[in-house]
Phi, psi and omega in degrees: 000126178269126163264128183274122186316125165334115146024093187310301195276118190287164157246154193290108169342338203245333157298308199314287196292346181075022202240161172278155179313294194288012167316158176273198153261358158308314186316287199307323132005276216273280209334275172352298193268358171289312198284323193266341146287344170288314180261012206296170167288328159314340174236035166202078200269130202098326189293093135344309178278000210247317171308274163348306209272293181330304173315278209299279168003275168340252212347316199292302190337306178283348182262320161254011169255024155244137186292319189284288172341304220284308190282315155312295179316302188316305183258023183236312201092221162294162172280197172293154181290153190116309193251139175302133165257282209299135196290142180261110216265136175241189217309316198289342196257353177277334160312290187314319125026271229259325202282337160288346171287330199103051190216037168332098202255145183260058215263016160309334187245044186227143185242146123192195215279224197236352170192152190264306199042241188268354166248043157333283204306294192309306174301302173311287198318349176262329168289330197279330157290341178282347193294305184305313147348256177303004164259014169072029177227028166178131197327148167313192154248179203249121162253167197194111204231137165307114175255115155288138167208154173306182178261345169301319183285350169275302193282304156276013168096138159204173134235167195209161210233124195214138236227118174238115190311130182257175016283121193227165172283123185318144176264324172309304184238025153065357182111009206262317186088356166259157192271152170274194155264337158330131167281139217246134189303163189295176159279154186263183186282351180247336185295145167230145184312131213235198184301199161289154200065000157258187195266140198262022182255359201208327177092006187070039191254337184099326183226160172250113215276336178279198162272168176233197202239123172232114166281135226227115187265143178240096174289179202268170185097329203282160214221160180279357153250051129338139181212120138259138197237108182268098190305126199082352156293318189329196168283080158040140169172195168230108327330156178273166205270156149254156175276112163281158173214117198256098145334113191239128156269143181213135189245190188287138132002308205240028156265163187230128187251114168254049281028248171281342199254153177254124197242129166216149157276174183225129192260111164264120165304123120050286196290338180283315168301353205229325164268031201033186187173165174271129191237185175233093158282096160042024182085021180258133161307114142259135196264096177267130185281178195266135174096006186294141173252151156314161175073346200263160196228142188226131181230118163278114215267144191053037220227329181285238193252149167045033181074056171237165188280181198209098130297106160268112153261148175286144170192107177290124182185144235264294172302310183280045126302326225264313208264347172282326201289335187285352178293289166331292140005283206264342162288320177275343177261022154254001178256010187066014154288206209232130190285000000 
């Protein structure tokens, strides 16, 4: 992401920030993390200038809560343009930072490089929402993940299992960090196993930093501009984030959509068409009467999208008949039926 440079003519820290010179460091404090949540780019999405004002902020921040800095500027002012004011603080002192602002950081989930200097910002600005976040102090994010489902899973309601890029809120304890009688999803590659009593999907941390597994009741009825919404799965925050989950159905190649309805054909062995049978269509039951002709159309009523039919024309044939019952087959022993 390109951030556009500060300004060269610096403005005086103690304007930037509203506290008077002689102020403490409580003050500065308060003043600081009041100002930088008000301007964060997250509650001003899109604002450039609400960006900018977030930067100076830092910047003033990190220049007077060092005693030495501090104590230079007062009597020097800013140095020349070009040459750095802010002290270049590396990981461990950036830690002290933030946990002296009042900021309580997870800093197990935070990477960044061993000293920052005057490209403070460029570094911070991509960290400081996951921090701010994950200290519960600006709303979660709202994710939004793709699901396929048949169209038998569409037309009856199924769950499916859907996989969300962490860092998210555990699905297990909801975020409690505690353990349930639910049974709890494998752990992902960054989670760990927590004390007695946590939750063993998460380590008791509540959220999950890898991706996780989330189960998606898929109602019935439901087409592909399905929207699901899980309140509270999203990304960590205070409020926590929601899961969108955008429904795609997916059908064969050779369907056709017409509004809500689906005309595709269904390839019959000899015997089903001429003694009828139950066939399987893409996990929808059709019922073929006894006497079915090739060319004959089977209209399953609420059987399409979002509750529109299933138009079937018929087409009797001895191999493709041979390769939809093998389809079918091999759909029920990946769904854990019985052929």
């Amino acid at each position: 992401m390109y951030h556009r440079p500060v300004a060269a003519t610096k403005r005086d820290p103690y304007e930037v920030l509203g506290v008077a010179r002689d102020a403490d460091m409580e003050a500065i404090k308060r003043a600081y993390r009041q100002l930088a949540l008000r301007y964060h780019p997250d509650k001003n999405p899109g604002d450039a200038e609400a960006e900018e004002r977030f930067k100076e902020l830092s910047e003033a921040y990190a220049l007077l809560r060092d005693p030495e800095a501090r104590a230079r500027y007062d009597r020097y002012g800013h140095p020349p343009s070009g040459a750095p004011s802010t002290p270049a603080y590396t990981a461990e002192q950036w830690r002290e930072v933030f946990t002296e602002a009042g900021v309580p950081v997870d800093w197990s989930r935070v990477t960044m490089p061993g000293a920052t200097g005057n490209a403070v910002f460029d570094v911070l600005f991509g960290m400081v929402t996951t921090m701010l976040r994950g200290s519960g102090l600006l709303p979660g994010e709202t994710r939004e993940v793709r699901l396929g489902v048949s169209l038998g899973e569409a037309v009856n309601g199924a769950t499916k299992r859907v996989r969300v890029p962490g860092p998210s809120v555990c699905a297990v304890c909801r975020g409690t960090g505690r353990a349930t009688v639910e049974a709890a999803a494998s752990t992902g590659p960054f989670d760990v196993a927590g004390g007695a009593g946590a939750c063993p999907a998460c380590g008791g941390r509540g959220v999950r930093r890898g991706t996780a597994l989330v189960d998606v009741a898929v109602p019935s009825g439901a087409s592909s501009q399905t929207k699901l919404r899980l309140r509270g799965l999203g990304g960590p925050g205070s409020p926590p984030g929601d899961l969108l989950v955008d429904l795609e159905v997916e059908l064969p190649p050779t369907a056709q959509v017409e509004g809500r309805n689906v005309h595709d054909r269904l390839d019959l062995l000899p015997w089903q068409a001429s003694g009828g049978a139950t066939v399987d269509y893409e996990g929808v039951s059709v019922r073929v009467p006894p006497g079915s002709r090739g060319g004959g159309t089977l209209v399953v009523a609420g059987a399409g999208l979002g509750g529109g039919d299933l138009r079937l024309t018929l087409n009797v044939d001895l191999l493709a008949g041979a390769v939809r019952a093998a389809r079918g087959w091999l759909r029920k022993l990946a769904s854990g039926g019985t052929a």
